[in-house]
C-alpha positions in Angstrom: 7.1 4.7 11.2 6.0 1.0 10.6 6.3 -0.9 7.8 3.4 -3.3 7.0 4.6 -6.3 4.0 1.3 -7.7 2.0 3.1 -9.6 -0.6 2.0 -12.7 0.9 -2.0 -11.3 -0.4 -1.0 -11.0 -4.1 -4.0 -8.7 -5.6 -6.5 -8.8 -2.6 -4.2 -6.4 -0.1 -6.7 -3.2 -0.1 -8.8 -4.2 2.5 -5.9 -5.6 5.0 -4.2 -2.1 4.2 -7.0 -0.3 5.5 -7.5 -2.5 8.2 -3.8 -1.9 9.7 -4.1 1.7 8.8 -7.2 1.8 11.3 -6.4 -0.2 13.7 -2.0 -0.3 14.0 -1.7 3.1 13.1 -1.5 6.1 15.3 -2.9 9.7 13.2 -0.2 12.0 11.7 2.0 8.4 11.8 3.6 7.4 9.0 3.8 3.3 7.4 4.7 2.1 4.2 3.1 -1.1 2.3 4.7 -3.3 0.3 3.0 -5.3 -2.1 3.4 -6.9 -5.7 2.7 -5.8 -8.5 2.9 -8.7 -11.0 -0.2 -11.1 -11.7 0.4 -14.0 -13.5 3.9 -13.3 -14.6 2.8 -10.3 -15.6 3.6 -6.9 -14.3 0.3 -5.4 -13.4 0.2 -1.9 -12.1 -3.4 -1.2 -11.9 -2.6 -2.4 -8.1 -0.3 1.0 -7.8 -3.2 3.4 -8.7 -5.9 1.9 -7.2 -3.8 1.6 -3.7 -3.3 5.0 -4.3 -7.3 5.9 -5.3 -7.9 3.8 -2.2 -5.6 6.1 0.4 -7.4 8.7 -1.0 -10.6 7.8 -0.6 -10.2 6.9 3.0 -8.7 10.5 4.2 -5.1 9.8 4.4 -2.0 11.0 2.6 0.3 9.2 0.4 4.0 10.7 0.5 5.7 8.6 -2.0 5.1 5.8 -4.4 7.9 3.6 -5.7 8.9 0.7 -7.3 11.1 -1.4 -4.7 12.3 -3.9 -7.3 11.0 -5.9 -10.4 8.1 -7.4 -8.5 7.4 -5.3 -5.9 6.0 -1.6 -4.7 5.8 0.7 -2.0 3.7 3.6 -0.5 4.6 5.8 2.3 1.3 7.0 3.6 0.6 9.6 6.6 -2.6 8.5 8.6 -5.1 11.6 9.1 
């Protein structure tokens, strides 16, 4: 399991998530991505689903989605 933190890339982590998935993760591995989910102050979580449409769209299997505190939200995904 590894654990990959993309906080520091506010609303543009999708790419850098599919990046590491491709390239730092081993198939039938499991990481988890931690990013933010609050844009301007404001909690935005269009980021949740469309990390999750995004997962989806590239084959692999999200086990759990979850808030991690007021800010911040994490997926557990499974690389195909």
């Amino acid at each position: 399991m590894v654990r990959y933190d993309l906080r520091h890339l506010h609303e543009d982590f999708y790419d850098r998530m599919v990046e590491l998935l491709d390239k730092n993760v081993k198939s039938g591995e499991v990481a988890i991505f931690l990013f933010e989910v609050v844009t301007n102050g404001k909690s935005n979580f269009d980021a949740v689903q469309k990390s999750a449409d995004v997962i989806k769209e590239q084959g692999h299997e999200l086990l759990n989605s979850l808030k991690f505190n007021e800010v911040d939200w994490t997926i557990v995904v499974r690389k195909k």
